[in-house]
C-alpha positions, -999 to 999 in steps of 0.1 A, spaced: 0 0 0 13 36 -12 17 65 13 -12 79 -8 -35 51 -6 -63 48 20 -83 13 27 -120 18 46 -142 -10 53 -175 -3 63 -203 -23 79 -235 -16 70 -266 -41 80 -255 -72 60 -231 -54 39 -197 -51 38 -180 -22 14 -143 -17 12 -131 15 -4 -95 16 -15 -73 46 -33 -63 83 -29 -81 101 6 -101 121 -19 -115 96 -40 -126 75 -8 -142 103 6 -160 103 -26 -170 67 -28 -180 70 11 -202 104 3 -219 88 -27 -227 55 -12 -243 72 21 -265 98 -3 -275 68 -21 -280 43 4 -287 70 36 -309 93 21 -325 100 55 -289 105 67 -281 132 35 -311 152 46 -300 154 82 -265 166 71 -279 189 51 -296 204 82 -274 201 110 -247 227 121 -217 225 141 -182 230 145 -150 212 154 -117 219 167 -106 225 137 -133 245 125 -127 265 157 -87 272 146 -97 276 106 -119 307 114 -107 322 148 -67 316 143 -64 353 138 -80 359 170 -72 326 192 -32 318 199 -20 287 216 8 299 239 22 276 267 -6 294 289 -27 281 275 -50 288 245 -66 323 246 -76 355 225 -48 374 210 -66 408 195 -35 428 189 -45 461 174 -78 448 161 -109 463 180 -139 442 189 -170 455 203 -171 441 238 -195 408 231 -174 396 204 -147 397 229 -163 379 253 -180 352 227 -137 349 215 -128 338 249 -159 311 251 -150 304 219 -107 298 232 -125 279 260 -148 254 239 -116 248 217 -94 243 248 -121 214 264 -124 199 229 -83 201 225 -84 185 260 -64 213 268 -85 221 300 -110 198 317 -138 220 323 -162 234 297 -175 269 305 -159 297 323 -174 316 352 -182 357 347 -150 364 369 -127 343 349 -141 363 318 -132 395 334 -97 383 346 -93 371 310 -107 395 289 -94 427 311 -132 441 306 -154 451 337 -175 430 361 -204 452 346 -199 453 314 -187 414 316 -222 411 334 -244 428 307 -230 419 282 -232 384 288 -271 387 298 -278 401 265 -254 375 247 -278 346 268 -311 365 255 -300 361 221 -288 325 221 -256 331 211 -246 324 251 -257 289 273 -260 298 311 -260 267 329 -261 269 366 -255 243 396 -246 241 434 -210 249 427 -220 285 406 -228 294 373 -211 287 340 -213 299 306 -207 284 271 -205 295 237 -235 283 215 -231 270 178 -252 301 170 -228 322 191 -200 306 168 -219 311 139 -226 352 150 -189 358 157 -176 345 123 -206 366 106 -200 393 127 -158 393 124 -161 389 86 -186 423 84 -158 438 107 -130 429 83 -150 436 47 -158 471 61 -120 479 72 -107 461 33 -134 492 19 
């Protein structure tokens, strides 16, 4: 077998596929047999949203560093209204727990305010306003509260980053 060359056997029911050749073309064969066999399962896709770790680093990279601190938001001289900000660091956070950087998934409101250097105000309202709109998960226990970036909180950033950065190329 070539360095190039990529084997997959796949289980399905009663039926046993092998797919064999370049990581391309047996993505291809994979993708064609599940929108042929799956169609149930190519609707679904079609619909659902996410994003990975490396999603995370494709479209935040400019704004999230991995230093031996630890990973966290870099903004140089770029200015972010104070949300974006604080969605960035939930965002640095997520990526960290899926990483397995860091075992715990959320931060607190103080360890946003250590982190981002903002206010325990305006870290305060702005992350009630960023719960009312989704884009934040509050999720509260005996031990406090913690909050988490939402997949529409990813999905605002990156909309809202990109209308940043087409306005300043103008």
């Amino acid at each position: 077998m070539s360095e190039e060359e990529l084997t997959l056997t796949l289980y399905y029911k009663d039926l046993k596929l092998e797919f064999k050749g370049s990581p391309s073309s047996v993505l291809r064969s994979l993708n064609e047999f599940i929108a042929k066999e799956l169609p149930a399962y190519d609707l679904a896709k079609r619909i659902s949203m996410s994003y990975s770790a490396q999603d995370l680093v494709n479209l935040f990279s400019e704004y999230i560093k991995d230093t031996p601190e630890g990973i966290s938001v870099w903004l140089g001289n770029k200015k972010l209204a104070d949300k974006q900000i604080i969605s960035l660091q939930l965002i640095a956070n997520k990526l960290a727990y899926e990483l397995g950087r860091i075992k715990k998934f959320g931060l607190t409101s103080s360890e946003i305010y250590e982190l981002t250097n903002l206010k325990p105000k305006t870290v305060s309202s702005r992350l009630s306003e960023l719960t009312k709109l989704g884009y934040v998960i509050k999720e509260s226990d005996e031990k406090g509260t913690l909050y988490k970036i939402s997949t529409q909180g990813i999905q605002w950033v990156k909309d809202a980053i990109k209308k940043k950065e087409e306005r300043a190329s103008i």
